[in-house]
C-alpha positions in Angstrom: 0.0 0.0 0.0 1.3 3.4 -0.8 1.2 6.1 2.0 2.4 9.1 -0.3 1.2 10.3 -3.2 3.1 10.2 -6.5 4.2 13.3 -8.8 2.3 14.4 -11.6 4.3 13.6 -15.0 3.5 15.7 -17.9 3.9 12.0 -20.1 2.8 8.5 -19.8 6.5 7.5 -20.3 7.9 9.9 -17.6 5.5 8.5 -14.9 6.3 4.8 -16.1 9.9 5.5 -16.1 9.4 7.1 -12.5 7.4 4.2 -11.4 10.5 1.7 -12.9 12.9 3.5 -11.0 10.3 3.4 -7.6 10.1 0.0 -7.8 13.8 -1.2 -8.4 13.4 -2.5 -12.2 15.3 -0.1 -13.6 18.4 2.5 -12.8 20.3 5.1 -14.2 24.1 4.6 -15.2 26.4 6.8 -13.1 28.2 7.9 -15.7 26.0 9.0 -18.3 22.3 8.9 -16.3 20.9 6.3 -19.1 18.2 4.0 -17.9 18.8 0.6 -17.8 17.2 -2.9 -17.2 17.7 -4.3 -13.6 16.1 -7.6 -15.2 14.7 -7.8 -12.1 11.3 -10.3 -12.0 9.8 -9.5 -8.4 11.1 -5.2 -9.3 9.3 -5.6 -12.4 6.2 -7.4 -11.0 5.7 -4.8 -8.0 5.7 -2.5 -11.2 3.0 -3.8 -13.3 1.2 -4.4 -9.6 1.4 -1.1 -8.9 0.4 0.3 -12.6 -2.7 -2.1 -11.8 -3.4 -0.9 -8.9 -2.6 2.6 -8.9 -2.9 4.0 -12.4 -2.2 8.1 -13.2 -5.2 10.0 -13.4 -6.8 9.6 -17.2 -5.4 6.0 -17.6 -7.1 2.8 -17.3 -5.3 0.1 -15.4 -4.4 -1.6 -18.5 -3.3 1.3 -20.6 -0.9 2.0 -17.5 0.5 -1.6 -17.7 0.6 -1.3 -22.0 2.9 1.8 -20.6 5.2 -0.2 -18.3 5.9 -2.7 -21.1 6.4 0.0 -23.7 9.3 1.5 -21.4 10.8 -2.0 -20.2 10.3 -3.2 -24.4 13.0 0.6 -24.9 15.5 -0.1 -22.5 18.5 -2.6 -22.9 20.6 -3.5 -19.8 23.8 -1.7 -21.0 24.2 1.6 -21.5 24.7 2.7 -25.0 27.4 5.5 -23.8 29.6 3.2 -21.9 30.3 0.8 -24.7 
């Protein structure tokens, strides 16, 4: 259960990015501040829970998860900068 109240995000993809990063799937590297995949199961499940759950205002709980994937689906687990 959530006791505080999330941010708005002027974009779907900023709040599911947000939400990522809230719930451990994803990170930024500390070089460059690129996302990347924690390939996390149980991070990525208390995402899509959550996303369920909890949608932003305007969404429905499944256009909220369709978000979640969309971000996980653009993010590898290197960063492009570092290679």
């Amino acid at each position: 259960m959530l006791t505080t109240e999330r941010p708005y995000f002027r974009t779907v993809d900023h709040w599911a990015i947000g939400l990522l990063m809230e719930a451990h799937a994803i990170h930024r590297c500390e070089e460059h501040g690129c996302a990347k995949d924690r390939a996390d199961p149980h991070a990525r499940e208390e995402a899509f829970r959550i996303a369920r759950e909890d949608p932003p205002r305007g969404l429905s709980a499944d256009q909220a998860v369709a978000a979640i994937h969309q971000v996980l689906d653009s993010i590898g687990d290197t960063c492009p900068e570092c290679e």
